[in-house]
Each structure stands twice: as C-alpha cells, then as structure tokens.
Backbone as XML, in Angstrom:
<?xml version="1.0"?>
<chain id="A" units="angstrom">
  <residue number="1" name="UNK">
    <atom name="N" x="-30.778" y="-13.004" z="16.869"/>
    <atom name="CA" x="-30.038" y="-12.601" z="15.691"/>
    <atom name="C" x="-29.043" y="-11.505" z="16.085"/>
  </residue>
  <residue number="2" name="UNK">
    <atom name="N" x="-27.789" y="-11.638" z="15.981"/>
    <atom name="CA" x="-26.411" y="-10.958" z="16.042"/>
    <atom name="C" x="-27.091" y="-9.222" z="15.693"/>
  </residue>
  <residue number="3" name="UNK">
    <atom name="N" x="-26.637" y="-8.201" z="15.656"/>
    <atom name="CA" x="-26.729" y="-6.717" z="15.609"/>
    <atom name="C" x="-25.536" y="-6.475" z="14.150"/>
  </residue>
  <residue number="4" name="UNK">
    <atom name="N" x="-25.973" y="-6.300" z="13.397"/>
    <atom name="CA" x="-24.920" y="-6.233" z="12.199"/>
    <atom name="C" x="-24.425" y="-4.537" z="12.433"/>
  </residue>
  <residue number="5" name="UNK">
    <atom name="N" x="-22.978" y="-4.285" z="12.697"/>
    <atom name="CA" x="-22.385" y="-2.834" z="12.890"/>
    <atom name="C" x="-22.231" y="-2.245" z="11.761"/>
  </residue>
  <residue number="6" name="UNK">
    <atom name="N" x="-22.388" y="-3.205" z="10.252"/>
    <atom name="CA" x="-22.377" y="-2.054" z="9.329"/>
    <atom name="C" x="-23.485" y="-1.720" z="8.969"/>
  </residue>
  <residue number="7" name="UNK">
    <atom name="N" x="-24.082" y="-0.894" z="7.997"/>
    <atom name="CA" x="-25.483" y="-1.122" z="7.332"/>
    <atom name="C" x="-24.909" y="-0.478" z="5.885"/>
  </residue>
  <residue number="8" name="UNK">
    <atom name="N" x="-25.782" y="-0.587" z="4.744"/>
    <atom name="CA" x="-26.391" y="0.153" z="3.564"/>
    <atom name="C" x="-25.711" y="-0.531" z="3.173"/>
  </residue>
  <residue number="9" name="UNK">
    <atom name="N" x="-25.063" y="-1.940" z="2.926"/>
    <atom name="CA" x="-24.349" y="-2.875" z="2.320"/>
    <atom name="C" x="-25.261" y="-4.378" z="2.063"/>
  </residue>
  <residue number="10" name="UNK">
    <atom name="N" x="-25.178" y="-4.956" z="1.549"/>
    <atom name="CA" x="-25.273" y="-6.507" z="2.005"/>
    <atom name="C" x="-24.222" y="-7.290" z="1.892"/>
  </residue>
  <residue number="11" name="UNK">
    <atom name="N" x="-24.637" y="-8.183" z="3.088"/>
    <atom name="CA" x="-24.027" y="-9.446" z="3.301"/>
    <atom name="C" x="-24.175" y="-10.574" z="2.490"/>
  </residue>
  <residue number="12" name="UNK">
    <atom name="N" x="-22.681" y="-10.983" z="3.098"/>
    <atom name="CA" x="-22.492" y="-12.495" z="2.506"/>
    <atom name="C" x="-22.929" y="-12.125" z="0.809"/>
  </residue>
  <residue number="13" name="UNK">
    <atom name="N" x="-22.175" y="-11.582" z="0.112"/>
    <atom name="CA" x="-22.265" y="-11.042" z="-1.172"/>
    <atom name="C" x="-21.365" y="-10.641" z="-2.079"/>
  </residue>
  <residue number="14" name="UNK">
    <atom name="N" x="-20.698" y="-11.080" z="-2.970"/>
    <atom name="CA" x="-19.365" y="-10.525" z="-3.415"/>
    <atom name="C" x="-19.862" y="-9.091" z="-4.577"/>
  </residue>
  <residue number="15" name="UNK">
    <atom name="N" x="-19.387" y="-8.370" z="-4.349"/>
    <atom name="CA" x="-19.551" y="-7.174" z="-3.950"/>
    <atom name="C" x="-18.482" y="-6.319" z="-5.119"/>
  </residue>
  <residue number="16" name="UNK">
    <atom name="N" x="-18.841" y="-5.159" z="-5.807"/>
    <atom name="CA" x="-17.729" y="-4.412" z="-6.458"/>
    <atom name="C" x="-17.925" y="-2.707" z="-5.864"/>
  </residue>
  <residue number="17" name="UNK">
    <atom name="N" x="-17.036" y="-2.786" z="-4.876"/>
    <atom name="CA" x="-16.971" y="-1.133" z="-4.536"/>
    <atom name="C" x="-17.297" y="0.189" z="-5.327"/>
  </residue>
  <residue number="18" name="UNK">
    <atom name="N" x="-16.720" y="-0.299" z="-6.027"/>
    <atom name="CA" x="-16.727" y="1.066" z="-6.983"/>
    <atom name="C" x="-18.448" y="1.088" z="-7.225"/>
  </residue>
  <residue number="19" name="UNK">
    <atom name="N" x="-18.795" y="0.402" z="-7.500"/>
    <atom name="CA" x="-20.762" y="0.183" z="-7.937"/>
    <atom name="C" x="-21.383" y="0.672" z="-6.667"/>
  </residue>
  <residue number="20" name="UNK">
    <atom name="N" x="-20.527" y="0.731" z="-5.885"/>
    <atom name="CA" x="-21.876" y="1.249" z="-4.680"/>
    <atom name="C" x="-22.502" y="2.422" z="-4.278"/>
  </residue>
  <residue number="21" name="UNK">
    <atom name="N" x="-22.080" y="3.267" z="-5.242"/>
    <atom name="CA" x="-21.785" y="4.775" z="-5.062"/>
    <atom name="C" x="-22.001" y="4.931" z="-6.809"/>
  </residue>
  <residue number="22" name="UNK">
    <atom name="N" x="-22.590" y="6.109" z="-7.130"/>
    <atom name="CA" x="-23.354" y="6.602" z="-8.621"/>
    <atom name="C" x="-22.979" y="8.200" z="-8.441"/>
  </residue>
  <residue number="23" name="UNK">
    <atom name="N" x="-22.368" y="8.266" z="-9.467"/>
    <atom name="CA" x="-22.209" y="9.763" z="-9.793"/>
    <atom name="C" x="-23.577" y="10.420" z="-10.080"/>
  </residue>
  <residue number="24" name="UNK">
    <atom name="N" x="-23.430" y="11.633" z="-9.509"/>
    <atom name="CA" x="-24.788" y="12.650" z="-10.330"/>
    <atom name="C" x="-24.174" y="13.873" z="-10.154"/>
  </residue>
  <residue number="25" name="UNK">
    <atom name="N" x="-24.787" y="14.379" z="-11.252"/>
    <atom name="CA" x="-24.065" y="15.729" z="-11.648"/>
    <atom name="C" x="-23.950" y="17.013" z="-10.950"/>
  </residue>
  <residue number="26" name="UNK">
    <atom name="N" x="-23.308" y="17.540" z="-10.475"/>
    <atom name="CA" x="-23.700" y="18.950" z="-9.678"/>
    <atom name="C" x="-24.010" y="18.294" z="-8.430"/>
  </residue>
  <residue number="27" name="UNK">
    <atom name="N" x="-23.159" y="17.256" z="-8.210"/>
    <atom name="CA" x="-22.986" y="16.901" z="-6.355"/>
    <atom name="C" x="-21.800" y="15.984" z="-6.010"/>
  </residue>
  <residue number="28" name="UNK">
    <atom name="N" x="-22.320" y="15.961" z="-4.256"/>
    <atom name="CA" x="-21.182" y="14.778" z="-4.047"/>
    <atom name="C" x="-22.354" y="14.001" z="-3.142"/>
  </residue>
  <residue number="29" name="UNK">
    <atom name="N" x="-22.183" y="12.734" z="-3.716"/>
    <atom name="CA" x="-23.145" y="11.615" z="-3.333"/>
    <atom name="C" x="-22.179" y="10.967" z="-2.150"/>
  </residue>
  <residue number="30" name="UNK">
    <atom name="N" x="-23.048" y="10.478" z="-1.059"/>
    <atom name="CA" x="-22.245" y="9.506" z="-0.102"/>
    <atom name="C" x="-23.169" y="8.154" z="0.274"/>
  </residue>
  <residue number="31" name="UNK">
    <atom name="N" x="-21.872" y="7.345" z="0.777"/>
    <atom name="CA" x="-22.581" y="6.195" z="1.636"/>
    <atom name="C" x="-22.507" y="5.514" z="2.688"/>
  </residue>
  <residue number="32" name="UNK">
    <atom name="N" x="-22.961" y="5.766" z="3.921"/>
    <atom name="CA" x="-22.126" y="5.625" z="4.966"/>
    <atom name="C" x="-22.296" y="4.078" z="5.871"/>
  </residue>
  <residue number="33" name="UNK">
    <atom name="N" x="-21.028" y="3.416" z="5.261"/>
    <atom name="CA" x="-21.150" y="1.812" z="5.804"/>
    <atom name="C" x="-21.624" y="1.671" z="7.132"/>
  </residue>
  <residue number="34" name="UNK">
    <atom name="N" x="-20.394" y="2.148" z="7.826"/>
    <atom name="CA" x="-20.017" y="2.163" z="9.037"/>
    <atom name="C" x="-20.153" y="3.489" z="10.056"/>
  </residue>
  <residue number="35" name="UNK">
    <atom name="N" x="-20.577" y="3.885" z="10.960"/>
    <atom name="CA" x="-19.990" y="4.988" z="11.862"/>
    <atom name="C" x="-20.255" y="4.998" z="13.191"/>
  </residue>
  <residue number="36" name="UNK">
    <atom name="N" x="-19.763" y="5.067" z="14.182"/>
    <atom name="CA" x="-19.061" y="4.956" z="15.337"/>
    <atom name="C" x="-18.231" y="5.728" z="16.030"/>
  </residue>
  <residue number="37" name="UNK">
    <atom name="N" x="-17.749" y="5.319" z="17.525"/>
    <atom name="CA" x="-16.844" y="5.966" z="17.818"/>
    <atom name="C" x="-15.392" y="5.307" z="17.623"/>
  </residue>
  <residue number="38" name="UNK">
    <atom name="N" x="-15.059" y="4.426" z="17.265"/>
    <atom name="CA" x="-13.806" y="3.951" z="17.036"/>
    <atom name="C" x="-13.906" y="4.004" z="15.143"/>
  </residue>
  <residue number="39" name="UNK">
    <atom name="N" x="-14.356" y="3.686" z="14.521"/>
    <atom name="CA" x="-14.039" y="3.903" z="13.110"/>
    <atom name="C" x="-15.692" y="4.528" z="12.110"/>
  </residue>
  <residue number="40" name="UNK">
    <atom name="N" x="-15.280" y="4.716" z="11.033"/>
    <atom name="CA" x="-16.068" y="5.390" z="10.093"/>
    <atom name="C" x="-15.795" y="5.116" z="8.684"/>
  </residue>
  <residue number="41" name="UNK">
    <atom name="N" x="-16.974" y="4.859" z="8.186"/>
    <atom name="CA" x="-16.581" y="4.504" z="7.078"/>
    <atom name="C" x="-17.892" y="4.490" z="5.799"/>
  </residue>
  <residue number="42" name="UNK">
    <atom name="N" x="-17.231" y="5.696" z="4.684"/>
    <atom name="CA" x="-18.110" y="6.039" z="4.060"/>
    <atom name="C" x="-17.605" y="6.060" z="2.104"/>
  </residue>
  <residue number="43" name="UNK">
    <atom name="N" x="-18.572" y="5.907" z="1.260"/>
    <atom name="CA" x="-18.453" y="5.706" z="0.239"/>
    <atom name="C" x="-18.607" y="7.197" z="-0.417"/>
  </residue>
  <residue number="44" name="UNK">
    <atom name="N" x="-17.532" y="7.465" z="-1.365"/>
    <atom name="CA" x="-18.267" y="9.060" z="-1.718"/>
    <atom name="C" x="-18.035" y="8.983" z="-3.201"/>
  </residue>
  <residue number="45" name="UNK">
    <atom name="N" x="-19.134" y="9.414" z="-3.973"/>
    <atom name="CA" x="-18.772" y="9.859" z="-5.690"/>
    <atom name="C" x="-19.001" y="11.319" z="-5.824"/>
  </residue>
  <residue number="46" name="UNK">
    <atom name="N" x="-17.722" y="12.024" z="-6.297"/>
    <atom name="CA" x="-17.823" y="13.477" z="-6.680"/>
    <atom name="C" x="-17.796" y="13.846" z="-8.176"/>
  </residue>
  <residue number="47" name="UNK">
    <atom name="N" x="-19.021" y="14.602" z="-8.442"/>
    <atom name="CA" x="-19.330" y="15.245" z="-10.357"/>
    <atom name="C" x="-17.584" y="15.891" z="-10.175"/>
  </residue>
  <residue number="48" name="UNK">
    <atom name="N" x="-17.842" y="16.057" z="-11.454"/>
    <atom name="CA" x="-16.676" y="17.264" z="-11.917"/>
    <atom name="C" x="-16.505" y="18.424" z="-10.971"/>
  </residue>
  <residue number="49" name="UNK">
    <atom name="N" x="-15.561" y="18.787" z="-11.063"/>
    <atom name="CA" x="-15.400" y="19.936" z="-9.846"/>
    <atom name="C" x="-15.754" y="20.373" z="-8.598"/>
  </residue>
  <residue number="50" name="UNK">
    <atom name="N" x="-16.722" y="19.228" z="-8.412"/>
    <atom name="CA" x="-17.398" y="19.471" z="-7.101"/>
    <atom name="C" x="-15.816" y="19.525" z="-5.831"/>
  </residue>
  <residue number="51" name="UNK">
    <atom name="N" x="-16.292" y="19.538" z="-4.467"/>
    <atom name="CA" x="-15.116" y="19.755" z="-3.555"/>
    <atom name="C" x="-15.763" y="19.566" z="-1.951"/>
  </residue>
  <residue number="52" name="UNK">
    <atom name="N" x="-15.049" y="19.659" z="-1.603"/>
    <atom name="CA" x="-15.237" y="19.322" z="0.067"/>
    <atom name="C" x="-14.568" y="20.533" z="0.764"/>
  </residue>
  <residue number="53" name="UNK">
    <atom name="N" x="-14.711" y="21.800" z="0.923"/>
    <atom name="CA" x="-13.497" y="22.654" z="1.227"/>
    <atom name="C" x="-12.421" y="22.244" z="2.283"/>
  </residue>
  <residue number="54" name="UNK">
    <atom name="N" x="-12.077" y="22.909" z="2.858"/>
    <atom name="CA" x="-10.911" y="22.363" z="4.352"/>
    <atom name="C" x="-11.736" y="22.390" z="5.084"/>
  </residue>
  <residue number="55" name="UNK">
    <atom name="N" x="-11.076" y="21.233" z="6.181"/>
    <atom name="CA" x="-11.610" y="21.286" z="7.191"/>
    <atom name="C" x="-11.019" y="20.177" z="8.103"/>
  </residue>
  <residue number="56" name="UNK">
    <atom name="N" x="-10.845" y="19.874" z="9.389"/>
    <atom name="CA" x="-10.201" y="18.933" z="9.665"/>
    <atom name="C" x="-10.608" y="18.265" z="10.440"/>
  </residue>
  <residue number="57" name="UNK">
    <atom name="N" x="-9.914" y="16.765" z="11.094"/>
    <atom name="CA" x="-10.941" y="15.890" z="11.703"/>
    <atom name="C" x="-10.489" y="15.001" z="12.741"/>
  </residue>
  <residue number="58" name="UNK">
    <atom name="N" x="-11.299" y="14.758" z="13.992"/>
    <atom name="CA" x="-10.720" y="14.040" z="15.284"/>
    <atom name="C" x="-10.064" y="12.729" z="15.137"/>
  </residue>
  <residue number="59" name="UNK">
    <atom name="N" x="-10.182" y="11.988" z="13.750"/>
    <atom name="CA" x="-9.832" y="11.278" z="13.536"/>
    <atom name="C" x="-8.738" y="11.131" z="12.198"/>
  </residue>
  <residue number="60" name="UNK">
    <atom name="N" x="-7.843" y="9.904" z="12.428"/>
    <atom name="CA" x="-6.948" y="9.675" z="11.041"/>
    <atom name="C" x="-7.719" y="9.470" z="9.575"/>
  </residue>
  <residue number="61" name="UNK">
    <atom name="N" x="-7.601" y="9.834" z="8.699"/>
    <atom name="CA" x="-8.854" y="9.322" z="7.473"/>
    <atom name="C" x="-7.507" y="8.938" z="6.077"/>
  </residue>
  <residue number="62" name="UNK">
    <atom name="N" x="-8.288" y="7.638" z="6.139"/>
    <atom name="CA" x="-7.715" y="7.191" z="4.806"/>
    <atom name="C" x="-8.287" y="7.558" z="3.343"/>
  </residue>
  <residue number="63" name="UNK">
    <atom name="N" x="-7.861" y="7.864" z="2.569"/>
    <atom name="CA" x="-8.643" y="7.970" z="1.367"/>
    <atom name="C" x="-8.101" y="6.844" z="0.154"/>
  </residue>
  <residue number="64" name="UNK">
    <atom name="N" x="-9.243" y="6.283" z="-0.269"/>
    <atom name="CA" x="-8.960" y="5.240" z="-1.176"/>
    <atom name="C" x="-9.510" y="5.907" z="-2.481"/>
  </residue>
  <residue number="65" name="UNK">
    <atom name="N" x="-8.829" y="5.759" z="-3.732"/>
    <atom name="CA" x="-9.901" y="6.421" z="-4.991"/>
    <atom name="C" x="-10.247" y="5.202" z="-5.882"/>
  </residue>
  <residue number="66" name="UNK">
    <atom name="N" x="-11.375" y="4.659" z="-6.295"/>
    <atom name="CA" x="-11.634" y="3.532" z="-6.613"/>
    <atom name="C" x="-11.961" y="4.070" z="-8.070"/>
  </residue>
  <residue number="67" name="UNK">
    <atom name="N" x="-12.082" y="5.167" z="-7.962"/>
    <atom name="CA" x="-12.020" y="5.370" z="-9.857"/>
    <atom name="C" x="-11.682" y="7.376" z="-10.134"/>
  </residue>
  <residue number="68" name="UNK">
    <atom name="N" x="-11.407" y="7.407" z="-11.293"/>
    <atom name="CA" x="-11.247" y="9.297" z="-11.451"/>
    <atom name="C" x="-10.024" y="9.762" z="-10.907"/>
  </residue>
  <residue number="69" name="UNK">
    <atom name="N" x="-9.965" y="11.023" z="-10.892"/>
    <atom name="CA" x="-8.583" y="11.584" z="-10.354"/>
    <atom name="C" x="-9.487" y="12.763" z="-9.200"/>
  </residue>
  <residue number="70" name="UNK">
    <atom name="N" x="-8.246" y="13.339" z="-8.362"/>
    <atom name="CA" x="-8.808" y="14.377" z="-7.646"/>
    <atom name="C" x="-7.276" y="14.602" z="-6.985"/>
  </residue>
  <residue number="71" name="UNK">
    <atom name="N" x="-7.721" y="15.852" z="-6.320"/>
    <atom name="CA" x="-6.695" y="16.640" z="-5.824"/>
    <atom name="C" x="-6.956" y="17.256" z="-4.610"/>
  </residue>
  <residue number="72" name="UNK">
    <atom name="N" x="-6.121" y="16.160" z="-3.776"/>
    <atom name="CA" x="-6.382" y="16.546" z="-2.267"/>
    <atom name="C" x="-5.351" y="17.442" z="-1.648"/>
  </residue>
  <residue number="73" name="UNK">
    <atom name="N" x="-5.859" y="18.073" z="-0.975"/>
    <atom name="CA" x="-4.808" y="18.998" z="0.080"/>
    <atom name="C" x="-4.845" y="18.638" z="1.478"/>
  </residue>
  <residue number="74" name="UNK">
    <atom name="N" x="-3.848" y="18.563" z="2.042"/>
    <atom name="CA" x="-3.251" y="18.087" z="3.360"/>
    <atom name="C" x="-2.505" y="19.387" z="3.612"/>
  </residue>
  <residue number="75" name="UNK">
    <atom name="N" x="-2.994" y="20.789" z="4.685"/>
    <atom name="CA" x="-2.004" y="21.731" z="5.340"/>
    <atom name="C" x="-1.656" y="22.139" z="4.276"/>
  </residue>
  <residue number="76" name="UNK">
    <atom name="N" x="-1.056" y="22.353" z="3.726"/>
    <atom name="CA" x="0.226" y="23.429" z="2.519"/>
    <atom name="C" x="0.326" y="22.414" z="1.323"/>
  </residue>
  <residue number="77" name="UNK">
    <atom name="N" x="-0.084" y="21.225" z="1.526"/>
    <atom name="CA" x="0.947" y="20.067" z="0.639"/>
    <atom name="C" x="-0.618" y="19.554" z="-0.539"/>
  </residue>
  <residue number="78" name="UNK">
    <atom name="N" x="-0.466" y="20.349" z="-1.570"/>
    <atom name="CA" x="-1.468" y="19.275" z="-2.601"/>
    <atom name="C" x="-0.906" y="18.221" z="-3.310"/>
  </residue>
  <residue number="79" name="UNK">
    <atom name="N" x="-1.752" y="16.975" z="-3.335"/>
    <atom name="CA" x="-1.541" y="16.196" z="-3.695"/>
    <atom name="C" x="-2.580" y="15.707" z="-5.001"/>
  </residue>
  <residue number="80" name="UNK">
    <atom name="N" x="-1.813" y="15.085" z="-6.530"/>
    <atom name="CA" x="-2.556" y="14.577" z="-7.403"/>
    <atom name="C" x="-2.909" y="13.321" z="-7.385"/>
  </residue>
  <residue number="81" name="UNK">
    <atom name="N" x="-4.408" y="12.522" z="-7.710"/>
    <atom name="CA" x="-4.413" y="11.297" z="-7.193"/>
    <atom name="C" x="-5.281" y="10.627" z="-8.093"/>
  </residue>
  <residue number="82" name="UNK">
    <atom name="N" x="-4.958" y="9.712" z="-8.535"/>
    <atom name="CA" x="-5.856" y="8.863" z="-9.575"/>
    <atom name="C" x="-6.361" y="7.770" z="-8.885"/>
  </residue>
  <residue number="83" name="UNK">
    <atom name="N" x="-7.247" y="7.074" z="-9.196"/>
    <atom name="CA" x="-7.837" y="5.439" z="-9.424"/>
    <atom name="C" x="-6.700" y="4.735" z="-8.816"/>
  </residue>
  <residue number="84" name="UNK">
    <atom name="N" x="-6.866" y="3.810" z="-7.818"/>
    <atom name="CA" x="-5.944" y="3.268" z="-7.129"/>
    <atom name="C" x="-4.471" y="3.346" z="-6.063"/>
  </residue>
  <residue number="85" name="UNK">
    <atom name="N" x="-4.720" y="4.518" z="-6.000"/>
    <atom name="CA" x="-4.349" y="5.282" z="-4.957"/>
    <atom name="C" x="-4.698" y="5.681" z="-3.537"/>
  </residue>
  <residue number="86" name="UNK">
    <atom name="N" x="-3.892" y="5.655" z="-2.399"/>
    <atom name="CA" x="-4.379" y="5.560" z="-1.351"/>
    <atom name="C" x="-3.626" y="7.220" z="-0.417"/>
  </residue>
  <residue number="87" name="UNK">
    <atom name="N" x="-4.007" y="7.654" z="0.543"/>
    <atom name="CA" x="-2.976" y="8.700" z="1.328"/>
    <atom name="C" x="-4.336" y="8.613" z="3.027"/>
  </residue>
  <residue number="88" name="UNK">
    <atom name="N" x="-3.153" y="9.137" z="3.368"/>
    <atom name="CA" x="-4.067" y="9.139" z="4.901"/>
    <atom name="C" x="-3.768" y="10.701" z="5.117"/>
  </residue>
  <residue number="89" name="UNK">
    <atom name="N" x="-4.768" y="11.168" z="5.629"/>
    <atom name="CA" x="-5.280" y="12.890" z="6.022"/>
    <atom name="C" x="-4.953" y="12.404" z="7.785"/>
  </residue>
  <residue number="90" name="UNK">
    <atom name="N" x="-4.153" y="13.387" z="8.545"/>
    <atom name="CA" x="-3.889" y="12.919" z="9.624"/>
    <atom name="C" x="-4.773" y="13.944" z="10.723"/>
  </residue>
  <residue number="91" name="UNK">
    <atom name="N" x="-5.483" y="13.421" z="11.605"/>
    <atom name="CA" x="-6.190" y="13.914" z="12.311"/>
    <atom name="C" x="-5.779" y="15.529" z="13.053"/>
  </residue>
  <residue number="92" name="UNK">
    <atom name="N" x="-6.191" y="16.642" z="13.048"/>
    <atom name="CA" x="-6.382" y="17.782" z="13.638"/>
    <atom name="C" x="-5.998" y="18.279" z="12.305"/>
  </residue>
  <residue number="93" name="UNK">
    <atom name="N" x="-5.223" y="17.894" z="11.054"/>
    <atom name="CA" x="-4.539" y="18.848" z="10.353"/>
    <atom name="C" x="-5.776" y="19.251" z="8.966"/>
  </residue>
  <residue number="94" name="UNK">
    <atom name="N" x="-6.064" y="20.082" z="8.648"/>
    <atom name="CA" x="-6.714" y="20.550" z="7.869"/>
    <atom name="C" x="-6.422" y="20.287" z="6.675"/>
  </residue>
  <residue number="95" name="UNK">
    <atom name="N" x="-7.432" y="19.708" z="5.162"/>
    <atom name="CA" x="-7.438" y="18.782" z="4.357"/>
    <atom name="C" x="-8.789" y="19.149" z="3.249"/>
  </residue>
  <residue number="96" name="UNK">
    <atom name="N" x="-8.616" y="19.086" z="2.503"/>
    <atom name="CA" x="-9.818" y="19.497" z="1.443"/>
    <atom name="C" x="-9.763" y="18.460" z="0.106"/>
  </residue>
  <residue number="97" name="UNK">
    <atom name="N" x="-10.740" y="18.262" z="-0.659"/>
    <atom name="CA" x="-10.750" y="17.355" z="-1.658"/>
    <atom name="C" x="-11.720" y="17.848" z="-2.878"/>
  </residue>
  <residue number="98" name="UNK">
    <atom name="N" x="-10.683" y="18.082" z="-3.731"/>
    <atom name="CA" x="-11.445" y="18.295" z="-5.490"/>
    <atom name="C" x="-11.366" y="17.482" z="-6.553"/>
  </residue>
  <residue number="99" name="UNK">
    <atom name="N" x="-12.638" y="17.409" z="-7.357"/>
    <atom name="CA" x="-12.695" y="16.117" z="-8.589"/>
    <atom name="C" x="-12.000" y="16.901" z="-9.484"/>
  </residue>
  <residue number="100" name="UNK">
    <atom name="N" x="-10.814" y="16.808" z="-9.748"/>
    <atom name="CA" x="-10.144" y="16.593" z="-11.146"/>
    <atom name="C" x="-10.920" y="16.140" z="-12.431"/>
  </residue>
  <residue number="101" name="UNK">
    <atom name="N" x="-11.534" y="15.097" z="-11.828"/>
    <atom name="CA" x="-12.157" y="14.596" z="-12.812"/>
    <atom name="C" x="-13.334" y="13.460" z="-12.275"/>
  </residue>
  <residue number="102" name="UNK">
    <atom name="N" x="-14.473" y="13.327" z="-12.382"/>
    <atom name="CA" x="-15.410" y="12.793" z="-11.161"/>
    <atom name="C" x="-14.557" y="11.588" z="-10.567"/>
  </residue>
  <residue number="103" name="UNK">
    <atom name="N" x="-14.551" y="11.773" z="-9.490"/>
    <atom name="CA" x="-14.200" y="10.259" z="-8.591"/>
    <atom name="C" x="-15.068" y="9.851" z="-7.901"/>
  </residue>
  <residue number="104" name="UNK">
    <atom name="N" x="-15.029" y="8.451" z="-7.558"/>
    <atom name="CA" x="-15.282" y="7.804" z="-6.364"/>
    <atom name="C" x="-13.726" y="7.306" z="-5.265"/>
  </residue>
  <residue number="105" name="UNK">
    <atom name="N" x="-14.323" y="7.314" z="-3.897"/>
    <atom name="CA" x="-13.364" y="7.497" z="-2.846"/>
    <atom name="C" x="-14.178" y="6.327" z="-1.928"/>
  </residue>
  <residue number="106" name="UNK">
    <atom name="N" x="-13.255" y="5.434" z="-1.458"/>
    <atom name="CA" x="-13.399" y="4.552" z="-0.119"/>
    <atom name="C" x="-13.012" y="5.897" z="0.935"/>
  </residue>
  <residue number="107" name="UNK">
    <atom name="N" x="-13.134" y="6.245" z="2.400"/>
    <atom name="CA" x="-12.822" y="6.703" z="3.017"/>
    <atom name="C" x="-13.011" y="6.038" z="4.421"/>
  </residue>
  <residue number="108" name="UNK">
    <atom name="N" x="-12.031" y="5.539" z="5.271"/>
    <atom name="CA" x="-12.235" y="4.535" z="6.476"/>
    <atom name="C" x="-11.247" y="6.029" z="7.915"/>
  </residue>
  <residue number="109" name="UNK">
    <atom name="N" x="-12.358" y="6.096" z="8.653"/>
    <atom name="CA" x="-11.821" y="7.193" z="9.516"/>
    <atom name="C" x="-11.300" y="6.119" z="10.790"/>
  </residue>
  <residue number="110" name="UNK">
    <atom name="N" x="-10.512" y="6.663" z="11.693"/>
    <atom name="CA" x="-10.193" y="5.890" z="12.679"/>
    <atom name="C" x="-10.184" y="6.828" z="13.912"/>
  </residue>
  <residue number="111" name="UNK">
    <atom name="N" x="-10.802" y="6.513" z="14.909"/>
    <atom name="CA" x="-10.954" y="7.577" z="15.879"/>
    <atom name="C" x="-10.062" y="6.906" z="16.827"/>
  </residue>
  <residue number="112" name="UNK">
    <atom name="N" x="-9.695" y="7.784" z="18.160"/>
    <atom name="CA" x="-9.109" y="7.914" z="19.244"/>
    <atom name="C" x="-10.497" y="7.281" z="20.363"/>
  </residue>
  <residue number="113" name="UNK">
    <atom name="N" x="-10.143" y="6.639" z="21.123"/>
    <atom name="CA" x="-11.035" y="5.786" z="22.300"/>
    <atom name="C" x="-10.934" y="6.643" z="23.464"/>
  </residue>
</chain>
C-alpha cells in the first residue's frame, strides 16, 4: 500500500474546505494537511480578535481566506481581506495576521530545496 503524504484529510472524498476547520472561541484552531520540506500546508480558524503576531518564514506562504475578514501585515504594508481572497507573505519578510472578524484561512507554504 502506497505511503499517503498528506494526512488529517480523507481520500477519494468530495470535500468542503471551509468545514474542515471549527471555530472556538478564545483561539486559533489548526490543521495540518501536509508538512515537509518542500511544501506545507495547514488549515487555520481564528475567534474574533485572536492574531498570530509577526514573525517570518523560510518559506513563500500563500494565504487563502475561505470565510470572515482579517487583516494581514506584510513589513510596513497592512492589508484588508475578506472570504475569497488570496496574497502571498514572501519568505524572510516579517508578516502577522488578525481576525477582523473570525476567519478561516487555507495556508500552502513552499520551501526552498
């Protein structure tokens, strides 16, 4: 039997992202599909105000918001971001993320080999 590289998912399953990940209050919940040294890839739901402070990362990171708003910072530059929206955080540069309003976030990292 093959070695499946993702886990905490199932297969062969049609599937709604946003459901995979549950808000709870007074946190930030995650789910981590994928992780590796070439990519990463994790599910996150943030309560109200919760945050991620700065911090930055060896890799490129995409952020997907699959529901809510939030307000990410990239270096100097904040950005407002609703439900269906995408931005990429570029690796070494320092980046932080706040719920506007609770979200959920796809996040797919891409590392250097």
């Amino acid at each position: 039997m093959p070695q499946h590289l993702m886990k905490n998912i199932d297969f062969s399953k049609v599937l709604e992202m946003e459901g995979l990940v549950q808000y709870q209050e007074g946190q930030v919940v995650s789910r981590t599909l994928a992780q590796g040294k070439p990519v990463s890839i994790t599910l996150f739901a943030f309560a109200e105000g919760e945050e991620i402070s700065s911090h930055s990362s060896g890799g490129d990171a995409l952020v997907y918001l699959l529901d809510g708003e939030a307000e990410i910072t990239i270096g100097e530059e904040r950005y407002q971001m609703k439900k269906g929206q995408t931005i990429v955080m570029p690796a070494g540069i320092p980046h932080a993320l706040q719920a506007v309003k609770p979200f959920k976030m796809l996040l797919i990292v891409i590392f250097s080999l």
